[in-house]
Every structure is written in structure tokens, then in C-alpha cells.
N, C-alpha and C positions, 0 to 999 in steps of 0.2 A: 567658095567655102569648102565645096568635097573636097577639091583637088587637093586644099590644106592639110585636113583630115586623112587622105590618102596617105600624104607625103609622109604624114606625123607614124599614119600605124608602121609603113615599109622600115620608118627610120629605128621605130623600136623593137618591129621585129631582130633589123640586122643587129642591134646591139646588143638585146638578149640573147642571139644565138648564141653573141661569144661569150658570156657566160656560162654555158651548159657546160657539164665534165664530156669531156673528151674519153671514149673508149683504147685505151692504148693495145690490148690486147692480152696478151696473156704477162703476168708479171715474170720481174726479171730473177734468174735461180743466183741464192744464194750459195758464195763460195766460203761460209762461215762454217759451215755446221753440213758435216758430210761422214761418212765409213774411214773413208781412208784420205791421208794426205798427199799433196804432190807439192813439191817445193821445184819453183822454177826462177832458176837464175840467167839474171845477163853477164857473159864472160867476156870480160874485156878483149880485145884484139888491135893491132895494130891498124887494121883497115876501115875497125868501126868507128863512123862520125857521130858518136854519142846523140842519135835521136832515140828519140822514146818510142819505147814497141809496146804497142795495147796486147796482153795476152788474150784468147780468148780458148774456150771449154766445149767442145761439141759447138762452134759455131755462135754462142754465147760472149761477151764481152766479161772478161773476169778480174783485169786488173793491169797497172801499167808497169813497165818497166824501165830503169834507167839504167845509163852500164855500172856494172859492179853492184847491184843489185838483187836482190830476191825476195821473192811473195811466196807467200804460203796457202796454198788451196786446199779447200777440204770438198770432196768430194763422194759421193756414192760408187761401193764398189763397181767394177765392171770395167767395159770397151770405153776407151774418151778419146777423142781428137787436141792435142792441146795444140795451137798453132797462135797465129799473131797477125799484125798486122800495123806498117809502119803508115804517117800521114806525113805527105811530102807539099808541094807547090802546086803540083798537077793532080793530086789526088791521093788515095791510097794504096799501099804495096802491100800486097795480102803474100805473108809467108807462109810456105807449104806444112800443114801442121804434122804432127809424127803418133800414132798410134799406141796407147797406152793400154795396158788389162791391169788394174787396181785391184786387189783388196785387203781387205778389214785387218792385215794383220805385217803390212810390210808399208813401206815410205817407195815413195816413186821420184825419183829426179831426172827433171829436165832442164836441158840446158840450152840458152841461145845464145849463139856465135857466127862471124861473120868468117868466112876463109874463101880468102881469094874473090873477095866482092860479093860470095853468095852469102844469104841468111838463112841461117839453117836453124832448127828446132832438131833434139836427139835426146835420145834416152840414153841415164848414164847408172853407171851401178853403185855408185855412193856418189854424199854430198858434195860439191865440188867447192862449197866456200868454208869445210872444213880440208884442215892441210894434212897430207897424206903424210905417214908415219916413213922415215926413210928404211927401204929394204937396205939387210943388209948382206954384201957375196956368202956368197955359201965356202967355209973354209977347205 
């Protein structure tokens, strides 16, 4: 009859545990509501096999990307990592991210593109899915 009794409490402990909340840590930053924006685009290329690149912020997961695409982050002025990271068969391809200084009073663009097999992350000086006005020679 104990041994019943044993059986009964171990089996209820296990199954209460997995109802308790789970501590995950610290919550995840939101890229809604920040200083300044960064708008990061996927540029199409001839080499790229249109998989999806997870952007992320300081190491942060902030949003995905497809080709010909672009997210809009808002983020707090200052230093950011904005980089990525593709998921393949064998795991994931972490691309090198590119160094930003933001603030409160200008737009920051990034762009990823693939050249020559590599993926690259770059900072650019205006939007790139707006179409550049044609120069024209100087007479």
C-alpha cells in the first residue's frame, strides 16, 4: 500500500512541475518604439538563393528578411551591431554584422547583399528601395 502511495505522490509531483511558469530571463527589446530608425533592406543579386536572413540588433533577434524586402527598426540612439543570420540544413550561418552610431535626428540604412558568395551587411547613405534621381553631365 506505501509503495502505491509513493508511486501516486512522485507521479504528481512530476506533473505539477510542468505546470509552473518557466523563468525565461530577461524579456525580448522591442524594435517598435525607439530614437531613431534604421531601415534594412534585402538587395536582390544574382548569387542570392532567396533564403531568409533573421536580422538581429546588438545580438538581439529583430526581424526577418526576404529578398527584395525591407523592415523598419526603431531603435535607441547610439552604438548598434546590426547583423543576421541565415538557417541552412547543417545549422546556422551567422553573418558578420556592420557597426552603426544613430541618432534622434537622421534615418540610418542598411543593406544586405550577397557578392561573390559572400553576405555582407553595409551601411548606405540613402534609401536604397527609393530610385536615385538621374544625374545629369554637366554642360
Amino acid at each position: 500500500m506505501t509503495y502505491r502511495f509513493t508511486l501516486a505522490i512522485i507521479a504528481a509531483a512530476i506533473t505539477l512541475t510542468g505546470c509552473t511558469k518557466h523563468h525565461i530571463g530577461e524579456p525580448a527589446p522591442d524594435f517598435t518604439s525607439g530614437d531613431t530608425l534604421v531601415t534594412v533592406t534585402h538587395i536582390p543579386a544574382k548569387t542570392d538563393d532567396g533564403t531568409t536572413v533573421f536580422v538581429t540588433v546588438d545580438g538581439n533577434d529583430a526581424g526577418t528578411l526576404k529578398t527584395g524586402q525591407s523592415i523598419a527598426l526603431r531603435v535607441p540612439a547610439g552604438a548598434h551591431k546590426v547583423g543576421g543570420y541565415a538557417r541552412t540544413l547543417i545549422g546556422r550561418v551567422t553573418i558578420a554584422p556592420v557597426e552603426i552610431t544613430t541618432t534622434d535626428t537622421t534615418t540610418r540604412y542598411v543593406a544586405y547583399s550577397i557578392t561573390k558568395t559572400k553576405p555582407t551587411f553595409s551601411e548606405l547613405s540613402s534609401d536604397p528601395s527609393q530610385p536615385q534621381a538621374p544625374q545629369q553631365p554637366p554642360a
